[in-house]
N, C-alpha and C positions, 0 to 999 in steps of 0.2 A: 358732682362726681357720681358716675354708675357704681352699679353693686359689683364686689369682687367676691365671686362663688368658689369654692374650695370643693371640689367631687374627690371621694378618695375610693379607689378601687384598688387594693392591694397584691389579689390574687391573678392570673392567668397573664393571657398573653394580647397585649393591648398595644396597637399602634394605627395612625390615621388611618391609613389607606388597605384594601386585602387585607382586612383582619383572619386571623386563622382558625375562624367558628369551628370546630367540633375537633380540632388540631388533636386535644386532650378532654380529660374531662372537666379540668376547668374553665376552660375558654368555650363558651356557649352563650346565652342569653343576655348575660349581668353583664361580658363585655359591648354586645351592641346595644347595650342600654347604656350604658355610662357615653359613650361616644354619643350614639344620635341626640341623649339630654345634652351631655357638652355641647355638640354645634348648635343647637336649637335656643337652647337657655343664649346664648351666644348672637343671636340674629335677634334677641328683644331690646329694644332701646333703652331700659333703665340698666339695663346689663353693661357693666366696661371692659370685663374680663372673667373667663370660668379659667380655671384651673382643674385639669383631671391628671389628681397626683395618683401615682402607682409605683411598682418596685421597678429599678435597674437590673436590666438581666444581660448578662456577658457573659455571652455562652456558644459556640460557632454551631451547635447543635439548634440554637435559636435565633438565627440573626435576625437586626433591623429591631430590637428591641435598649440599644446600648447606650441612645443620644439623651443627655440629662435632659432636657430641652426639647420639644416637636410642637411645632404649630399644627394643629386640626383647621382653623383656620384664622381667619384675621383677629377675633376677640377671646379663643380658643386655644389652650397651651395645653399637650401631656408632659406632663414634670413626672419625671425619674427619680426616685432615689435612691441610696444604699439601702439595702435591709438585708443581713447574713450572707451566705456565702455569693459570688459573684454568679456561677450559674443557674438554671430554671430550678425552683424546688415546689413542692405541689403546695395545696392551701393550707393540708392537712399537718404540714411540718414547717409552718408559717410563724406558729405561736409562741417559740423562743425570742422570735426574733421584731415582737412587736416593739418592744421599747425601743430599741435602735430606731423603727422606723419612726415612731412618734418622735425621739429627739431630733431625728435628722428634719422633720418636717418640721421641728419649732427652727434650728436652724437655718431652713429656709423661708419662712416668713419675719426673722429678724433679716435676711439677706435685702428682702422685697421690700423692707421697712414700711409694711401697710399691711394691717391683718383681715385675716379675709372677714366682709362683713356677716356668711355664715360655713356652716361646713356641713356637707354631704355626706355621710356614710354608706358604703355598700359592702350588706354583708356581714359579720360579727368580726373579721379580722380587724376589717377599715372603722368599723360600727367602734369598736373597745378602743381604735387611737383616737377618733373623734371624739367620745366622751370625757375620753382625760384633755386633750387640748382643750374643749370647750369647759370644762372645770377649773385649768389651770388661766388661759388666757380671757376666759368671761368669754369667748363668741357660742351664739346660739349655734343648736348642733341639731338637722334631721338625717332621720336615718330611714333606710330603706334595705329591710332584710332580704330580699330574693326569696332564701330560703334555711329554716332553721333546724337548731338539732334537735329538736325532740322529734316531729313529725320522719326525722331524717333514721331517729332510733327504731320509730316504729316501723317505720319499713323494712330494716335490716332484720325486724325480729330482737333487737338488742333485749336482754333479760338476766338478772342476779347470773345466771348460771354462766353465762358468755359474754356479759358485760364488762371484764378485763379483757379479755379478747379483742373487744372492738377498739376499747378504749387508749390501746397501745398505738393503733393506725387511727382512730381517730380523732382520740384527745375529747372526747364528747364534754369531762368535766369542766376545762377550761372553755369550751365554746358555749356552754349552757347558763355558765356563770357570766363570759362576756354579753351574753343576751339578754339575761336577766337586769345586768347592771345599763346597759340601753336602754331599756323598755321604762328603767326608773331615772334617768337623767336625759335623757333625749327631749327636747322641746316638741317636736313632733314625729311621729311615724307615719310612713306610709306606704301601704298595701294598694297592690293592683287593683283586689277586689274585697267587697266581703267575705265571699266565700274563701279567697285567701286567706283573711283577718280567720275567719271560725276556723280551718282546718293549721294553719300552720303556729299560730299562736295559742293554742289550745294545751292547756299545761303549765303555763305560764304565770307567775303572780303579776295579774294585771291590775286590778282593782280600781283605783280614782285615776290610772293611767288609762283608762278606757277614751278619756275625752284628749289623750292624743294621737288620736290615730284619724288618719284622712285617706281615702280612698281615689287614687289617680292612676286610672289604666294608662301604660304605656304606651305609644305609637310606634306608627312604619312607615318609613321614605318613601312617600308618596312619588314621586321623582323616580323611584327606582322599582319599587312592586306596582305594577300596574296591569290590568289586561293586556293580552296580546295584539298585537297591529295587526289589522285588514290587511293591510298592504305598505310598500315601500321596506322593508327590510334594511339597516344597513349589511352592509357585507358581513363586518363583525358579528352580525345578529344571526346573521346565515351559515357562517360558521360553528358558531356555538351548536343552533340547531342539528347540525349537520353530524357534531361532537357525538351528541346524546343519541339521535338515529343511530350513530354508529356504535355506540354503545347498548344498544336496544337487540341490532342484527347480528352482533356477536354473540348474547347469552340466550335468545329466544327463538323459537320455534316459528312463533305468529307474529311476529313485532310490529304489524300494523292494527293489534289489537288495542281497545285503552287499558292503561294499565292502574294498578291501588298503587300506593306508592307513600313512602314515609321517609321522612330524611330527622335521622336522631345519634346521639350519644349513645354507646353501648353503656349503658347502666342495669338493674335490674327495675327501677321504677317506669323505666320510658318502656318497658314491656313490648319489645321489637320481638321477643321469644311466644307473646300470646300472639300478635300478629299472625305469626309465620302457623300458631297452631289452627287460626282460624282458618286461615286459606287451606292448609294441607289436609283438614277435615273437610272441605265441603268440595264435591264435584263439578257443582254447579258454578260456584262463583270461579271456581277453574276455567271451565270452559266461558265464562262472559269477559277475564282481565286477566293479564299477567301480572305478576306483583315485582317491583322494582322497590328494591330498601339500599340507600345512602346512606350507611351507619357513620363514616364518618370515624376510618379503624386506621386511622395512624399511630396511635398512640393509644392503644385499648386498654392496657391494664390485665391485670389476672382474671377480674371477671369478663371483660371484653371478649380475650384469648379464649376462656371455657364456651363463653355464647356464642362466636363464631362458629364452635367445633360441634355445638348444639344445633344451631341452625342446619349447617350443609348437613348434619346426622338425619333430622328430618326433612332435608330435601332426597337424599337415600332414600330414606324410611318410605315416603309419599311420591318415589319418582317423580319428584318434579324438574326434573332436568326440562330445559324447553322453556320452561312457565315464569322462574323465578331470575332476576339476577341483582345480585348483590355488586358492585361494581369496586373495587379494591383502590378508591380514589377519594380524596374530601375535595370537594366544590369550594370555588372562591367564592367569602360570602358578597361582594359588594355585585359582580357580576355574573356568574352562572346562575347562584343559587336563583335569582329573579328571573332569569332569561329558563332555565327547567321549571316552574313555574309556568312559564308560560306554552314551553313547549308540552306540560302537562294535559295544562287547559286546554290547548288546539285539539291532540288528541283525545277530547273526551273523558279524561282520565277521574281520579278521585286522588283526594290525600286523606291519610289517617293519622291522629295522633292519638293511639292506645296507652298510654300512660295512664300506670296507675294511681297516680297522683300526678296533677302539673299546677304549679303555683298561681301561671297565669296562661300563656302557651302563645308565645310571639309566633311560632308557625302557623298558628291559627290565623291569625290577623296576616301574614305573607301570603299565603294561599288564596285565602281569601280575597285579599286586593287583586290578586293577579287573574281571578275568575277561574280560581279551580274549587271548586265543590269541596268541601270539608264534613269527614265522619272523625268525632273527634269524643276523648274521655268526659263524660261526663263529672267528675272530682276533679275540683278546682273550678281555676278563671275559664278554662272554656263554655262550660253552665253560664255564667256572665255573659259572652262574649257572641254565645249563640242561642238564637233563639229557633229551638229545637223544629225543623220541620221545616221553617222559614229561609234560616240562614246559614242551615246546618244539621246536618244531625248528631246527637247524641249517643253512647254509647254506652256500657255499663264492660269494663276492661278485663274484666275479670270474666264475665261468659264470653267464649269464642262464638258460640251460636250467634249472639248478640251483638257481636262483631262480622259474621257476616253475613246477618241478615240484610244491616242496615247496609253495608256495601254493594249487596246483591238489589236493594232498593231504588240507590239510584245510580245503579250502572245501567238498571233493566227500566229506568222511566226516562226518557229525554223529555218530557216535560216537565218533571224533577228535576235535572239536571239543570235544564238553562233557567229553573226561577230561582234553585237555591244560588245559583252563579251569578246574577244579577241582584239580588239580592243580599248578598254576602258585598259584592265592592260597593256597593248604595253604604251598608251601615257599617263601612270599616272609613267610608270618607266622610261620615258624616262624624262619627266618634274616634278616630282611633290615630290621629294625625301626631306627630313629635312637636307639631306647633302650639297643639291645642295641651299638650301633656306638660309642655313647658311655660306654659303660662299660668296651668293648675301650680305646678312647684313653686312658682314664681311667688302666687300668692300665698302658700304656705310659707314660704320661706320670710315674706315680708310680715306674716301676723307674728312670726318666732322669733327676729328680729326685735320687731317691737313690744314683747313680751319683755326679752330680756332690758331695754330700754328705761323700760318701768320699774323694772327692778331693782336698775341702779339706786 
């Protein structure tokens, strides 16, 4: 009998197909992670079944989220459950309602009458029902933070003085406490990179828990982020392109120039606001690209709303009418997002990810496969991910100079451009696959396993 895998991703908006990446602020990264681990973990022979459980949401404002039940694919199931009211609510107002979810999930593995042989956590929501199941029913339990609250306080600024404040929207006491009690019953953790492990777990009573922590960069659907074709186009593919030109000739002045380009969540870490300051300061990188930003504003939020009115303030400000377009649209991620990508890359273009902090930066690794040239935040997994000069450049988020120097570098060298571009999909195929990511899990998952075994 294969291993029966349990992934628990509690928060955002999770279904097989057209998943709805930057929909809101929850729905980003963690969801095409749990998905692409689901089918991959899935396609390995000691494998007979994953399960990636998450919440039921009925709600007409979010359809296609309602089926208890969805096959991802043949050995691959998303399991729905109850937890609190029946429509979307954010992650941040998740934390009444975790008990519910934990019982309804013991209820479902008495249903299944076979318990899973371990369980996944993602995240401190899903992380806090995995620890109690695995305390309560003996299955070994890894977890896998994305991202946590202390590093999350320090960004916001959180301090004695405004620390109620936050604390009402964001509940930091119960998340920090659900984190803490992970980090001490979890059989294993695992971080994308080191530099993940030092900046996000920093704060934390780690102590003899040091020796569980494993280090397994995530992957990208190789299948799906790829360089551009020479030739033969499907129609559908010429379409899409045709999409994005037309979207190009509408906000721009030059649109057959290359353009910088970011596609992010309006938050204030993913720093689309130092972006916009770098370009709008410097003449030069004006006249060598136009800057195209995907924020990805359906669903913004209050700070979203202010950033947006921030931005076009400084396109006023910098007359950049002509130069910049922000497109009032989120891309689907299974097929636009790769196909812009590549219409990037044709155009000579660059991608930026200025965040100033990024835990790991899956757009790195997209871009990259797809042979678009990446200038990306130096804090965090992009440091890991790129070796500065080679397969990328670095950046430092916080100087805008330093933001578009490096832009200005390899917009202005085409010999730069096409070794960091061949170089970048050489070490994204050689590391950075969902196959090779799931068979690191795999074996973590089987030493935790057998931990617990011994223990009996």
């Amino acid at each position: 009998m294969g291993l029966y895998i349990q992934i628990h991703s509690m928060h955002g908006l999770i279904r097989p197909q057209k998943p709805e990446i930057g929909r809101d602020v929850d729905t980003g990264g963690q969801v095409v992670y749990v998905l692409e681990l689901a089918k991959a973990l899935a396609r390995l022979k000691k494998v007979e079944r994953v399960d990636l459980v998450t919440r039921r949401i009925r709600d007409s404002n979010y359809p296609g989220y309602s089926k208890p039940v969805e096959p991802i694919s043949d050995k691959a199931f998303i399991v729905r459950l109850e937890c609190g009211p029946p429509g979307y609510i954010k992650k941040v107002d998740l934390w009444p309602h975790i008990g519910e979810y934990a019982e309804n999930t013991r209820k479902y593995i008495r249903k299944l009458r076979r318990k899973p042989d371990i369980l996944h956590g993602n995240y401190a929501d899903a992380g806090l029902v995995c620890s109690k199941l695995s305390e309560e029913l003996a299955i070994p339990f890894v977890h896998t933070g994305h991202s946590l609250g202390l590093p999350k306080m320090r960004s916001l600024g959180v301090n004695r003085a405004n620390r109620q404040e936050f604390e009402e929207v964001f509940h930091f006491e119960k998340r920090l406490a659900a984190e803490q009690k992970i980090i001490d019953t979890a059989s294993a953790i695992v971080a994308s990179t080191k530099e993940e492990f030092k900046n996000q777990y920093k704060g934390y009573k780690i102590g003899k828990n040091i020796s569980k922590f494993r280090f397994i960069p995530p992957g990208i659907n190789l299948g799906r982020f790829y360089p551009p074709k020479k030739r033969g186009l499907s129609g559908e593919e010429q379409k899409t392109m045709r999409f994005f030109q037309n979207l190009l000739d509408q906000d721009l002045k030059s649109p057959a120039k290359p353009f910088i380009t970011a596609l992010s969540r309006l938050n204030k870490v993913k720093n689309i606001n130092g972006l916009m300051q770098a370009y709008s300061s410097d003449r030069q990188l004006q006249s060598m690209a136009n800057l195209v930003i995907f924020a990805q504003i359906q669903d913004t939020g209050t700070y979203g709303q202010k950033l947006i009115k921030k931005l076009n303030s400084m396109i006023r400000k910098h007359n950049l009418y002509g130069k910049v377009s922000m497109p009032a649209i989120s891309l689907d991620y299974d097929k636009q997002v790769p196909e812009y990508y590549r219409f990037a890359a044709q155009r000579r273009s660059v991608f930026v990810n200025p965040a100033l902090m990024e835990p790991f930066g899956l757009t790195v690794l997209e871009a990259s496969a797809c042979g678009l040239p990446v200038v990306a935040t130096k804090n965090g997994g992009p440091s890991e991910i790129i070796a500065d000069g080679r397969t990328g450049l670095l950046i430092d988020p916080r100087d805008t100079r330093d933001i578009a120097r490096k832009l200005k570098l390899l917009l202005g060298s085409r010999v730069l451009w096409n070794e960091i571009s061949e170089n970048s999909q050489r070490n994204i195929r050689r590391n950075f696959s969902w196959d090779l990511c799931a068979k690191n899990y795999l074996r973590v998952f089987g030493s935790a396993i057998g931990q617990t075994r011994q223990a009996k």
